[in-house]
Backbone of each chain as ProteinMPNN parsed JSONL, in Angstrom:
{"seq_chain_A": "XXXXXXXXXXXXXXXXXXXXXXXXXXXXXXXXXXXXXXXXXXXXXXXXXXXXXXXXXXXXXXXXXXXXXXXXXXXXXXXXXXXXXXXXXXXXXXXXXXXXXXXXXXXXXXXXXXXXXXXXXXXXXXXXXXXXX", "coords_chain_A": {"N_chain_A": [[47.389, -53.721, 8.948], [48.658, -50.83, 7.384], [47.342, -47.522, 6.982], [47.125, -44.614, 5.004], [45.409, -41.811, 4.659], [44.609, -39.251, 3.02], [43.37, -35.467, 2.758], [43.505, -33.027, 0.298], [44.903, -29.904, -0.934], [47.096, -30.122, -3.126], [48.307, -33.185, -4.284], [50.592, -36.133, -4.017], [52.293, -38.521, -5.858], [54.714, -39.815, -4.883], [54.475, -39.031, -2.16], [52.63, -40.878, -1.994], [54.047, -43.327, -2.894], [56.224, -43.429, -1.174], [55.149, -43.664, 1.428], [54.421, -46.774, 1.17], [56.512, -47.886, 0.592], [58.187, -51.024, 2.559], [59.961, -53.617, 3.401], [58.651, -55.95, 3.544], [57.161, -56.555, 1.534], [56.537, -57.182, -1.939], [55.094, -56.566, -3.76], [53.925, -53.579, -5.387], [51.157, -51.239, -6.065], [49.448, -48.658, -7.762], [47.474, -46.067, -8.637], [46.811, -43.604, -10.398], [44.796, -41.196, -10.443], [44.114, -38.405, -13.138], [43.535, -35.721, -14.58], [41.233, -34.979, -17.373], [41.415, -33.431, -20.403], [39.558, -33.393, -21.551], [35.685, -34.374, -22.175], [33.328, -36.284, -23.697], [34.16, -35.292, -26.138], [34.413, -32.787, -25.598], [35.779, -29.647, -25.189], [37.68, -29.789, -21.73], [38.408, -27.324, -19.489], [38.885, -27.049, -16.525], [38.589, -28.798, -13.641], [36.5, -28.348, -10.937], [36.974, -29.402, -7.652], [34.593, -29.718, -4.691], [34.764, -31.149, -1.333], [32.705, -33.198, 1.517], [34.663, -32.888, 3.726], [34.773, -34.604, 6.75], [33.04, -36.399, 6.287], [33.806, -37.458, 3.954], [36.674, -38.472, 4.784], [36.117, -40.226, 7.041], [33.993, -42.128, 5.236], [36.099, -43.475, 3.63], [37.805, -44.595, 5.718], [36.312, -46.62, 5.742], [36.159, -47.958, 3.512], [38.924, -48.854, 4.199], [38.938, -50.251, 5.843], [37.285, -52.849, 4.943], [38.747, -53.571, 3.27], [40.824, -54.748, 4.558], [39.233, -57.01, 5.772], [39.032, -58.172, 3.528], [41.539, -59.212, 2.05], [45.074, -59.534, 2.551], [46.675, -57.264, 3.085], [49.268, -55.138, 3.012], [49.445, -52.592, 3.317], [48.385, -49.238, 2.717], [47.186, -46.623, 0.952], [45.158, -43.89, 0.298], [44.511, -40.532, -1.689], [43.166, -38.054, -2.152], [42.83, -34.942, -4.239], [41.411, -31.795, -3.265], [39.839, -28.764, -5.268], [40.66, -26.221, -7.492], [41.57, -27.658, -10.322], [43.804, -28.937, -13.001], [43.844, -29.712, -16.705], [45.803, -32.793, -16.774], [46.765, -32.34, -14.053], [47.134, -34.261, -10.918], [44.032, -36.067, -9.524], [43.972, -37.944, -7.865], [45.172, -40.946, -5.969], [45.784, -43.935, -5.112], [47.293, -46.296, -3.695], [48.694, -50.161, -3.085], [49.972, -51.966, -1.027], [51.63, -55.372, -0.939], [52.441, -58.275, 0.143], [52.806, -60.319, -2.366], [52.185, -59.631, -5.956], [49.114, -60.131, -6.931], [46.983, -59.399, -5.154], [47.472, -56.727, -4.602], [46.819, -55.574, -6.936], [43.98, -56.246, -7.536], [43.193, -54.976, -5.187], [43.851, -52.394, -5.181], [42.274, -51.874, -7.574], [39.621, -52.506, -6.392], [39.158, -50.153, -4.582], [39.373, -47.665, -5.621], [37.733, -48.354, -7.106], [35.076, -48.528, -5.591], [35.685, -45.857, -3.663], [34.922, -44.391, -6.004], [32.112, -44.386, -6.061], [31.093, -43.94, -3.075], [32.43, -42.02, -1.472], [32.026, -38.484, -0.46], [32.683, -36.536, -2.431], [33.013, -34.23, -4.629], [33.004, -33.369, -7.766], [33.282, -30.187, -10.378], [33.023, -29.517, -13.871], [34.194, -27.245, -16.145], [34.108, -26.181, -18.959], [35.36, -25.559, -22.405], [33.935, -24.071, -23.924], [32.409, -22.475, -22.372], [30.61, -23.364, -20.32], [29.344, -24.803, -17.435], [29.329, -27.914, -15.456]], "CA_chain_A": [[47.531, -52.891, 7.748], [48.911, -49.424, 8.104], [46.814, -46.709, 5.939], [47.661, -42.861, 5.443], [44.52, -41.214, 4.237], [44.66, -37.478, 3.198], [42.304, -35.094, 1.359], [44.294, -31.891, 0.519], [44.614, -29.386, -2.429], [48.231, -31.21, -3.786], [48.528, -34.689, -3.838], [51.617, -36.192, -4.958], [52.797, -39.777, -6.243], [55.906, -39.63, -4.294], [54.27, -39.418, -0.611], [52.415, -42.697, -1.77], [55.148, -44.548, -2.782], [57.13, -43.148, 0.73], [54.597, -44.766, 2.25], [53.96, -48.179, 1.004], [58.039, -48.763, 0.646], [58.312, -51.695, 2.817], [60.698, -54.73, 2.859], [58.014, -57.055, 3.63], [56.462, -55.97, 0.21], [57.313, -57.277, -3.362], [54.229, -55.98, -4.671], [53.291, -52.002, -4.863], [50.554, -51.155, -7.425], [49.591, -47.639, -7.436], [46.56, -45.651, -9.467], [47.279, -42.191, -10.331], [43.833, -40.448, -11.543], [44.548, -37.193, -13.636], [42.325, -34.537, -15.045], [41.637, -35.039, -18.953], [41.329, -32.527, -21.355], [38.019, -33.604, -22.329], [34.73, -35.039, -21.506], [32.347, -36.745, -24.67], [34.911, -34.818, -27.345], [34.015, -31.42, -25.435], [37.637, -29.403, -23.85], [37.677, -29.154, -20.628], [39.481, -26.213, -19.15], [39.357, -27.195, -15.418], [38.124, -29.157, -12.512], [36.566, -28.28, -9.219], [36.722, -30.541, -6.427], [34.575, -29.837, -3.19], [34.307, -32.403, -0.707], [32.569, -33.08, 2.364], [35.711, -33.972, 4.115], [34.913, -35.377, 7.882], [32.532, -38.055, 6.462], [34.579, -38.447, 3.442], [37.7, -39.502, 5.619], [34.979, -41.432, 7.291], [33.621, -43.443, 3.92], [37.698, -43.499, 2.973], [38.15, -45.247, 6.159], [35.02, -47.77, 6.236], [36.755, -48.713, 2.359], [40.211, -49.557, 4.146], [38.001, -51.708, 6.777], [36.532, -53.58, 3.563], [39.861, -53.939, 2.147], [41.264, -55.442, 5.841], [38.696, -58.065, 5.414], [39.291, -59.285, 1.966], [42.9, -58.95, 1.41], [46.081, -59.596, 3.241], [47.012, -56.247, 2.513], [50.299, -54.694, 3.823], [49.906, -51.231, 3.454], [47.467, -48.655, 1.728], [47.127, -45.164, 0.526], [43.88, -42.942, -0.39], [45.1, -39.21, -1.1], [42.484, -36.954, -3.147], [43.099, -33.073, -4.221], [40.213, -30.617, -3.938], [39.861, -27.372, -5.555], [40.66, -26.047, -9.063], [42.345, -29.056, -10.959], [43.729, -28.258, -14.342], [44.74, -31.341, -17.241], [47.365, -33.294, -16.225], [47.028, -32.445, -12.53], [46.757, -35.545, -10.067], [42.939, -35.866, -8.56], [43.487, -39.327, -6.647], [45.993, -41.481, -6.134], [45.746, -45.135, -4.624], [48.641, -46.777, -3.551], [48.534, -50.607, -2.174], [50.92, -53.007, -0.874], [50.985, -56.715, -0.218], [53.687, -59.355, -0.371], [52.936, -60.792, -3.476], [51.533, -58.59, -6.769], [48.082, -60.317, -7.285], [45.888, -59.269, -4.455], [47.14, -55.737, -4.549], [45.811, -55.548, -7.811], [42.636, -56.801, -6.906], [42.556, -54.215, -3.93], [43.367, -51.231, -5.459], [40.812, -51.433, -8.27], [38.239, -52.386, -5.285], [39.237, -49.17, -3.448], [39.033, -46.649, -6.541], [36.025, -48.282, -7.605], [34.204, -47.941, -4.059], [35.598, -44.616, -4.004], [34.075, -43.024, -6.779], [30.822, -44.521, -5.61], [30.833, -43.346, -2.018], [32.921, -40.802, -0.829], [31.291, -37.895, -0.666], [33.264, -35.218, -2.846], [32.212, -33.535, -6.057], [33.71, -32.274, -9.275], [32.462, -29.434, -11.31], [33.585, -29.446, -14.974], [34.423, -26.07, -16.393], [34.43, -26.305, -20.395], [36.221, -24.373, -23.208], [32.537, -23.178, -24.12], [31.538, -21.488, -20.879], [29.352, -24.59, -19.285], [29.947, -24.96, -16.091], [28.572, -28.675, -15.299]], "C_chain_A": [[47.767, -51.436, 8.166], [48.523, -48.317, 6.747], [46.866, -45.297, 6.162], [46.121, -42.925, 4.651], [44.497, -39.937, 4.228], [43.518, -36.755, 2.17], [42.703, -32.946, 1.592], [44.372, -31.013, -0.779], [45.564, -29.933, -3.53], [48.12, -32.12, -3.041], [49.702, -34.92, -4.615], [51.657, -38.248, -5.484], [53.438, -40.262, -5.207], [55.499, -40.015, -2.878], [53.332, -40.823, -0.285], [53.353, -43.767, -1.612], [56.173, -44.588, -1.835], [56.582, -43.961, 1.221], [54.374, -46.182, 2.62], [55.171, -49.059, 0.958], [57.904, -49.794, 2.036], [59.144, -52.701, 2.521], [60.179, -55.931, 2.724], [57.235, -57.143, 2.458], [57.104, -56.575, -0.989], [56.388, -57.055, -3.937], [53.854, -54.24, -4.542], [52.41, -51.782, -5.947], [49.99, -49.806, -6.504], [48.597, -46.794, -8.786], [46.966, -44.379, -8.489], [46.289, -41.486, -11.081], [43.931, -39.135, -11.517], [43.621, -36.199, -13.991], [42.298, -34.631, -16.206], [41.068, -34.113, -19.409], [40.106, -32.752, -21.649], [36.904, -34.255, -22.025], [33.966, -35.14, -22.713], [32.591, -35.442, -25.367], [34.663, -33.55, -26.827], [35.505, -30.66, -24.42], [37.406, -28.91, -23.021], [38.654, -27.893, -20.005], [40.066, -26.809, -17.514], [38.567, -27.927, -14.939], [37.943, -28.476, -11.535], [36.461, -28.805, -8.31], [36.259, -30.011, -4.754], [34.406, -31.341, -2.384], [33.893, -31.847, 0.961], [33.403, -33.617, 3.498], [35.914, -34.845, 5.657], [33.956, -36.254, 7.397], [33.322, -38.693, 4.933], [35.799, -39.196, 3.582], [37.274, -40.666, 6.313], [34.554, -42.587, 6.429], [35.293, -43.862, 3.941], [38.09, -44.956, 4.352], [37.317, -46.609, 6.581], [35.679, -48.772, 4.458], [38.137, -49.494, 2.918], [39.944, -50.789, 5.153], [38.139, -52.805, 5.985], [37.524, -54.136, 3.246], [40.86, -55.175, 3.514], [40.741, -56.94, 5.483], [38.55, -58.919, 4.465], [40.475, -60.035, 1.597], [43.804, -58.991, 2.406], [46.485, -58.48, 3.046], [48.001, -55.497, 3.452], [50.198, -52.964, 4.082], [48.66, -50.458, 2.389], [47.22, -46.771, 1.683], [45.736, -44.612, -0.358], [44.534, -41.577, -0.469], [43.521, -38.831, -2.376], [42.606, -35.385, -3.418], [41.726, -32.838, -4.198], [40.83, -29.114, -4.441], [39.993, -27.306, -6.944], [41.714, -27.015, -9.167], [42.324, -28.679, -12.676], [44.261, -29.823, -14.999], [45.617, -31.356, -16.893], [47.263, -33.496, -14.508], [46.408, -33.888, -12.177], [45.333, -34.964, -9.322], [43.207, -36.734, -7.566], [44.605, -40.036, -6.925], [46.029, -42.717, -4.974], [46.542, -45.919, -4.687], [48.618, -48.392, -2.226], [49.701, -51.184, -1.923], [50.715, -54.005, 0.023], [52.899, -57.633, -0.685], [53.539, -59.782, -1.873], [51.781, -59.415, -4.44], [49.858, -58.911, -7.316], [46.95, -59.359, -6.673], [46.201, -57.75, -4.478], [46.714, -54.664, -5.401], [44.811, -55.092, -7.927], [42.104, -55.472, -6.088], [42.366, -52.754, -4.675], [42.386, -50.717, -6.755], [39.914, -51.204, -7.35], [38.228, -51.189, -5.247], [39.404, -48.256, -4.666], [37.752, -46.754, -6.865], [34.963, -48.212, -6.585], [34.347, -46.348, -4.176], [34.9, -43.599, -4.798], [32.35, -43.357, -6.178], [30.35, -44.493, -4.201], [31.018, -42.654, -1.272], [32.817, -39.68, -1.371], [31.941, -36.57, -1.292], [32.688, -35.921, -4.386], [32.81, -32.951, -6.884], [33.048, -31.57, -10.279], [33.249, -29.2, -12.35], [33.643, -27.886, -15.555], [34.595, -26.158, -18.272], [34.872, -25.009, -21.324], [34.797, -23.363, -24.082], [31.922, -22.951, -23.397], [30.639, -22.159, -20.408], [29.895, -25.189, -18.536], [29.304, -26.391, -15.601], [28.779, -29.784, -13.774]], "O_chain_A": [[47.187, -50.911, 9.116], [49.212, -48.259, 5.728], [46.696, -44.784, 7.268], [45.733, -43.964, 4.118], [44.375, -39.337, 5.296], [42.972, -37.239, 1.178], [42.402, -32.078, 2.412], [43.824, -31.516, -1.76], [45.131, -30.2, -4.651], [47.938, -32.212, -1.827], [49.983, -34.262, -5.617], [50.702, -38.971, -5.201], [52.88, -41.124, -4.528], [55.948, -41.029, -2.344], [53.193, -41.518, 0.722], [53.514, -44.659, -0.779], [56.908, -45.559, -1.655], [57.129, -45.011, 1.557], [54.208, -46.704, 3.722], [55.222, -50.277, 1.13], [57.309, -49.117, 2.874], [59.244, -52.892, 1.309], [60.706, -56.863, 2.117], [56.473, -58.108, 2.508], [58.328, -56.456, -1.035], [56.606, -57.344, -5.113], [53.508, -53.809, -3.442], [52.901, -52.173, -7.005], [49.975, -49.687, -5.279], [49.044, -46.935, -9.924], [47.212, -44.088, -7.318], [46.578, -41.101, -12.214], [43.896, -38.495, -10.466], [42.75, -36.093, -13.128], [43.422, -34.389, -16.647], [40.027, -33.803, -18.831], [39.623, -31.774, -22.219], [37.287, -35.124, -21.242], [33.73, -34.001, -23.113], [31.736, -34.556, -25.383], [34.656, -32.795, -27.799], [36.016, -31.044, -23.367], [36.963, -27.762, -23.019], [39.822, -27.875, -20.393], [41.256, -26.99, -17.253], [37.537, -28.003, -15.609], [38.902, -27.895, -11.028], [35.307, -28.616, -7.925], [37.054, -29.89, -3.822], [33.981, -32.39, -2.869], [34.293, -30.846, 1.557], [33.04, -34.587, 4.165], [36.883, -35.581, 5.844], [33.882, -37.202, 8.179], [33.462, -39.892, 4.692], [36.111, -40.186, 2.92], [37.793, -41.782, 6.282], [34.691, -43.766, 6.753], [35.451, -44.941, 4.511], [38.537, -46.053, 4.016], [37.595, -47.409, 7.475], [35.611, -49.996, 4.342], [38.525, -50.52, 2.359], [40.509, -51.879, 5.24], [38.98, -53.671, 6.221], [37.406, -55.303, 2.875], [41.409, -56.229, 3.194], [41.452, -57.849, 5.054], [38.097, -60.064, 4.47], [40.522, -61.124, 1.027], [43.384, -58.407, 3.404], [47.278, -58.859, 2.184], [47.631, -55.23, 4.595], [50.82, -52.312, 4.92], [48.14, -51.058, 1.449], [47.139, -46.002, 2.641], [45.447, -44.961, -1.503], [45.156, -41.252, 0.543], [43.156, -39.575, -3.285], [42.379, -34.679, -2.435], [40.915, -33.452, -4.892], [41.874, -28.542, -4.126], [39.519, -28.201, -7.643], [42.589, -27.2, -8.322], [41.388, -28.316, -13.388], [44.792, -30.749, -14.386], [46.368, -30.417, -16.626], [47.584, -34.496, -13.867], [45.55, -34.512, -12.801], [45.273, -33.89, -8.724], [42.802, -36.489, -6.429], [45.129, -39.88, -8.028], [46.344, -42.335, -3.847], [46.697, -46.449, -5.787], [48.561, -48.225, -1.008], [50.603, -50.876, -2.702], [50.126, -54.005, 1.104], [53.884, -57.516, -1.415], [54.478, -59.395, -2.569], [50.978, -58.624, -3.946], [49.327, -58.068, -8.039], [46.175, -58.693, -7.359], [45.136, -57.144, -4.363], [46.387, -53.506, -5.139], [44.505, -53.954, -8.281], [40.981, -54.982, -6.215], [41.325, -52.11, -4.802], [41.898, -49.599, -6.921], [39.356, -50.113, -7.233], [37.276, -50.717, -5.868], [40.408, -47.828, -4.097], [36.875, -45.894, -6.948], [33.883, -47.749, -6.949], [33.458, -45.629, -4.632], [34.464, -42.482, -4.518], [31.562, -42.441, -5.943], [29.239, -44.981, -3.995], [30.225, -42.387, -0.369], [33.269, -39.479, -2.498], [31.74, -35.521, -0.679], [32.304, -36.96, -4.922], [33.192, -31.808, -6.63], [32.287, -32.164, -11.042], [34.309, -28.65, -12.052], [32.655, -27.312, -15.098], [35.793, -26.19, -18.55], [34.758, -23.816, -21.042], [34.849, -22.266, -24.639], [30.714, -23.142, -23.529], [29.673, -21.523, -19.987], [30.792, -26.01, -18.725], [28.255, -26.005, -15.085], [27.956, -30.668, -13.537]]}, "seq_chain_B": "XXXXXXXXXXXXXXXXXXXXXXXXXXXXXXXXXXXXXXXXXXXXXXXXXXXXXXXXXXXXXXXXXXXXXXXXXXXXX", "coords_chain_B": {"N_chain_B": [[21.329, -28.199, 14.811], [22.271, -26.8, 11.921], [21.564, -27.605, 8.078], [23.687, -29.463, 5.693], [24.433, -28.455, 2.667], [25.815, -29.771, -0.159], [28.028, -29.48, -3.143], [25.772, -30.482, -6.052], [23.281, -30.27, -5.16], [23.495, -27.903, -3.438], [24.121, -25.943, -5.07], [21.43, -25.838, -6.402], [19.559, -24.999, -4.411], [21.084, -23.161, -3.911], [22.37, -21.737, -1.197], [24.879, -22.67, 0.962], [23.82, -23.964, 3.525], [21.115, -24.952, 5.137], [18.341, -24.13, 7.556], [17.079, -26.129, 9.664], [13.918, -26.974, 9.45], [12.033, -27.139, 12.694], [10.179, -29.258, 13.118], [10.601, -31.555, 11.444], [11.654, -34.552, 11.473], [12.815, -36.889, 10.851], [14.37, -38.567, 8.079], [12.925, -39.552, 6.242], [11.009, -37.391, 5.746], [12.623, -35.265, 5.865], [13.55, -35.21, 3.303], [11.512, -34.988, 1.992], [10.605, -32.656, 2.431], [12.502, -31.01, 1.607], [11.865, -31.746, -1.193], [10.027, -30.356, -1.453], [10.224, -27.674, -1.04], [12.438, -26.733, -2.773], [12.09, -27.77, -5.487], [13.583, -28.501, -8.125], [15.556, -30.354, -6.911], [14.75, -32.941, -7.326], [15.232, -33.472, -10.041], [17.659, -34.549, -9.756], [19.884, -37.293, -9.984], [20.206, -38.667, -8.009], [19.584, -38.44, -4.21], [21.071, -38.458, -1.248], [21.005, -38.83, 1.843], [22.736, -37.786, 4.653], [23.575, -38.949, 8.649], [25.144, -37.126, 11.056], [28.082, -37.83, 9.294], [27.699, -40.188, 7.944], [26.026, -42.525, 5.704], [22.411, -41.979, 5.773], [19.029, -44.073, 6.065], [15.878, -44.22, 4.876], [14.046, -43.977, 7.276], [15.476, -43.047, 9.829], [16.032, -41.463, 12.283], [16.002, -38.043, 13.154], [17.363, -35.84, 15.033], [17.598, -32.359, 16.901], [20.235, -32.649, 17.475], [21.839, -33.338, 15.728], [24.045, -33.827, 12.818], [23.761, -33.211, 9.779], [22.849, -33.6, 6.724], [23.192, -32.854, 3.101], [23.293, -35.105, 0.155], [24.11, -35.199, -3.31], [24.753, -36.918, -6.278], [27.733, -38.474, -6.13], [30.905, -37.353, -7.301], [33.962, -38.064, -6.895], [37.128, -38.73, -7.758]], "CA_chain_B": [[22.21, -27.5, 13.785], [21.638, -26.765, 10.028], [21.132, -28.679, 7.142], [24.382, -28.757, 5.117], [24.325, -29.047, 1.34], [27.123, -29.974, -1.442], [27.316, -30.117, -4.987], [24.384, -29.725, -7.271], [22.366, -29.763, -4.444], [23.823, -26.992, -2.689], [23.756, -25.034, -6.156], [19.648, -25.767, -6.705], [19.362, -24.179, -3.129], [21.588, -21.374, -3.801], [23.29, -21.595, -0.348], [25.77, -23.805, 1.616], [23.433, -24.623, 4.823], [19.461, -24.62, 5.716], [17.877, -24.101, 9.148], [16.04, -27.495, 9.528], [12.1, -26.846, 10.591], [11.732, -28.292, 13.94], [8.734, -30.596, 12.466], [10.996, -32.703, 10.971], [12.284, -35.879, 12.346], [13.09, -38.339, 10.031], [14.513, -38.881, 7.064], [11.779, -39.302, 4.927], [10.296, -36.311, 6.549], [13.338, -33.908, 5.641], [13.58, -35.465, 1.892], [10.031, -34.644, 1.378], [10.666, -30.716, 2.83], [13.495, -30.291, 0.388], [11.669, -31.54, -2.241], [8.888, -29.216, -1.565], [10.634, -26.126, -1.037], [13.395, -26.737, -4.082], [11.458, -29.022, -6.628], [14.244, -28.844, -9.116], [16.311, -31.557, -6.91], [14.21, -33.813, -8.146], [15.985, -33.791, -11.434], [19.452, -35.473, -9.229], [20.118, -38.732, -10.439], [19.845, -39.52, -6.655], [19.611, -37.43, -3.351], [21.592, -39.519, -0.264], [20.722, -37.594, 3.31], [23.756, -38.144, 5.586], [23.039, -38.076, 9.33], [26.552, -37.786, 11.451], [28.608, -38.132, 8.966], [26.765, -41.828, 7.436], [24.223, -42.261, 4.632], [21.165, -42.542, 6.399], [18.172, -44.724, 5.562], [14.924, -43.004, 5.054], [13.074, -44.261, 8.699], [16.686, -42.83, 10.438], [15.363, -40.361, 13.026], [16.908, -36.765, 13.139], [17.728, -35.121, 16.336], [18.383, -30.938, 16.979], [21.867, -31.782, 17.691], [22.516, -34.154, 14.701], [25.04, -33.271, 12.196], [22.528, -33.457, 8.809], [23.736, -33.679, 5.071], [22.502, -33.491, 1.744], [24.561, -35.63, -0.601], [23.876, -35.393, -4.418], [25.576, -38.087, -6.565], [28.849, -38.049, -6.102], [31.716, -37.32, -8.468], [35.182, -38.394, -6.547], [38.095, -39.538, -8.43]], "C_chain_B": [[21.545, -27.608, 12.415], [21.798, -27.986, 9.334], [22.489, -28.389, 6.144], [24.15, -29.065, 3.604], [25.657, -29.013, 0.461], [26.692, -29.928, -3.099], [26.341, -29.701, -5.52], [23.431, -29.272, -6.276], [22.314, -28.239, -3.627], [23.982, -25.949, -3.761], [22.553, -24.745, -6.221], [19.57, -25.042, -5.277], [20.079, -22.962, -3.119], [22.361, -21.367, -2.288], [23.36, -22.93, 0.137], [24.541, -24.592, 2.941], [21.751, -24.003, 5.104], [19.166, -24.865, 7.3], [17.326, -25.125, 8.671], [14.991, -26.96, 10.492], [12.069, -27.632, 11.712], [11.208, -29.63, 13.774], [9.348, -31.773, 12.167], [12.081, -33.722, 11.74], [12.815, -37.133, 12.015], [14.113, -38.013, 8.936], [14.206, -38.489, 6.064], [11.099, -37.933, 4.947], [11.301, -35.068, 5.669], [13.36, -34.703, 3.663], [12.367, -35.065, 1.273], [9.877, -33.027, 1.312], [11.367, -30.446, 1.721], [12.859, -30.926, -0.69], [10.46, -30.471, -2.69], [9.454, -27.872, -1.983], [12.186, -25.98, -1.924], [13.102, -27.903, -4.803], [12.524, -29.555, -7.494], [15.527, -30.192, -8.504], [15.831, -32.857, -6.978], [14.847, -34.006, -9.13], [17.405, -34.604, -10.768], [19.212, -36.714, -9.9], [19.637, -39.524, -9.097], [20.257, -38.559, -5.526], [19.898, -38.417, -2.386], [21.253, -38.122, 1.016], [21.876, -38.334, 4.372], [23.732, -37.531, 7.033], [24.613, -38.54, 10.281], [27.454, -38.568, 10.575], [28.207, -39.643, 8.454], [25.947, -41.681, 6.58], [23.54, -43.095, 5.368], [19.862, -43.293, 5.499], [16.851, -43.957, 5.617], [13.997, -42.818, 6.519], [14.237, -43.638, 9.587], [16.023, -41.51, 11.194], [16.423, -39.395, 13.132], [16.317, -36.266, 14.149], [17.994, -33.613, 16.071], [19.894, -30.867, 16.942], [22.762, -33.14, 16.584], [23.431, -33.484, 13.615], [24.016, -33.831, 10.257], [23.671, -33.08, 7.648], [23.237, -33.924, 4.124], [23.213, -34.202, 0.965], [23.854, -36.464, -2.304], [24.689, -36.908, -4.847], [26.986, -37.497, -6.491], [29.919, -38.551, -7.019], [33.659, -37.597, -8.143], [35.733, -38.614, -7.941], [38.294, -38.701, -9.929]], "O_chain_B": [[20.607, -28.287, 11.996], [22.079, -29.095, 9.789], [22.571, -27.238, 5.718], [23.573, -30.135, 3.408], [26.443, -28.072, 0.568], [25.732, -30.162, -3.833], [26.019, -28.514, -5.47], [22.831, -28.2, -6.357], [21.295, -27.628, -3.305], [23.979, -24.825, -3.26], [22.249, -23.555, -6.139], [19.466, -23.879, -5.665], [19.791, -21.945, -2.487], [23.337, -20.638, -2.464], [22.613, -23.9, 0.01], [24.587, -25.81, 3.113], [21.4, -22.83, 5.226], [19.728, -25.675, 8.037], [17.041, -25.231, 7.478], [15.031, -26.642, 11.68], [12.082, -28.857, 11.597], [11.626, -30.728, 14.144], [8.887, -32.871, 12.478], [13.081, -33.478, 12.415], [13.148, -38.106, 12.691], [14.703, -36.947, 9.108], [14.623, -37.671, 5.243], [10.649, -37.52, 3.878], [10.811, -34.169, 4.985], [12.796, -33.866, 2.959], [12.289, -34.833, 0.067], [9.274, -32.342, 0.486], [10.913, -29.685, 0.866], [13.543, -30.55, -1.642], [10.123, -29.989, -3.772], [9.203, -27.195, -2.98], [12.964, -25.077, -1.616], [13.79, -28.923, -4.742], [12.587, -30.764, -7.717], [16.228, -30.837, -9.284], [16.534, -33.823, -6.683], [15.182, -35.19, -9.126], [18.105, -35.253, -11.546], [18.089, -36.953, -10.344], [18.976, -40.559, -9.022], [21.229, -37.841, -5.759], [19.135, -39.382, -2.427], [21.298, -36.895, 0.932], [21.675, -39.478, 4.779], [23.8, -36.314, 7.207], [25.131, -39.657, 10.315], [27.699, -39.745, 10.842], [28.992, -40.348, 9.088], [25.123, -40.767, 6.602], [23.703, -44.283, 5.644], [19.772, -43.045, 4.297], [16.766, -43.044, 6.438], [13.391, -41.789, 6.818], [13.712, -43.763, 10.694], [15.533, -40.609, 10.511], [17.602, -39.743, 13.197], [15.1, -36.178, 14.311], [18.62, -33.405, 15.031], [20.643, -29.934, 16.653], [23.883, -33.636, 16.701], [23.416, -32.259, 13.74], [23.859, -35.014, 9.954], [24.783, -32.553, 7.659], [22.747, -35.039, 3.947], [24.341, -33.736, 1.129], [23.38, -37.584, -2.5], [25.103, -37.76, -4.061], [27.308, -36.333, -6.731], [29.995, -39.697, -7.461], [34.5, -37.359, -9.01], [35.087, -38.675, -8.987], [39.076, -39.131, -10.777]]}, "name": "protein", "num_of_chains": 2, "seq": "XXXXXXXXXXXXXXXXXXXXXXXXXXXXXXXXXXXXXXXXXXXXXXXXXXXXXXXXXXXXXXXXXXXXXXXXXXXXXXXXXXXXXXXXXXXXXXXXXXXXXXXXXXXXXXXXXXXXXXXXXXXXXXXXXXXXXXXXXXXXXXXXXXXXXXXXXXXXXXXXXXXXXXXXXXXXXXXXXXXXXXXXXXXXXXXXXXXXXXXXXXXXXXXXXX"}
């Protein structure tokens, strides 16, 4: 399996789907998480994203282990932005590829949903009523 | 080396990095210091101590030349 892993202030779409192009591939599935306007009906203004980034390339790469062992998996992409993140902007973007479209499915839910629950970066909410949370 | 902190935790402390007391050697040992000497991270949902880059277990012995980590809950993605 050949996996890029980056953790940078832009992330794009584009340098996932560079990556995962393959001919041995007829599946690419690809999660693109954004910044929303809002959090429990309240407007957000911005995101901040620190991270601790030599053990979260570390967790990032103990998830593409995980994903080795489950999944035939041809190819895989973790990217995350830190820093100020406004709506719309890209936070994360998970990009897998496998020969067929089931399992890479399968994988890249796994590997978002591990993600939020172990790699060690942090977002601070910024709201349109001055609470910083 | 120091003690680094992130996130909420590293807010309730007011700065990025603590000298670690010699005394402590563990785990459990440094989770018990920081809750002494900043009570309010008690309120975390959950406090993870990362030693070299790893979430450590609370019996995980800490060394002078370990690489130490506080790690609130975390908010990726």
């Amino acid at each position: 399996m050949e996996i890029l892993i980056n953790i940078k202030e832009t992330i794009t779409v584009q340098e996932a789907l560079d990556f995962i192009q393959s001919p041995e591939c007829g599946g690419e599935v690809i999660f693109a998480g954004t910044v929303r306007n809002h959090t429990k009906q309240r407007e957000v203004l911005k995101l901040f994203y620190e991270c601790y980034e030599a053990m979260a390339i570390s967790e990032m790469q103990k998830i593409a282990v995980k994903v080795q062992e489950k999944w035939a998996i041809q190819k895989l992409v973790m990217l995350h932005a830190v820093g100020d993140k406004y709506p719309g902007d890209l936070a994360v973007v998970i990009a897998v590829a496998s020969a067929h479209r089931g399992i890479a499915f399968d994988a890249c839910e796994y590997v978002i949903d591990l993600l939020k629950e172990t790699v060690p970066i942090w977002k601070k909410e910024f709201f349109a009523d001055g609470e910083i949370v | 080396m120091g003690i680094l902190l992130f996130g909420a935790a590293k807010d309730i402390a007011g700065v990025p990095v603590l000298e670690k007391p010699a005394h402590i050697s563990d785990v459990a040992a440094l989770k018990a210091w920081l809750y002494e000497v900043y009570p309010s991270l008690q309120q975390l949902k959950s406090m993870m101590i990362a030693v070299n880059r790893a979430y450590a277990t609370d019996e995980q012995t800490i060394s002078q030349q370990d690489e130490v980590a506080v790690i609130p809950p975390v908010s990726g993605g």
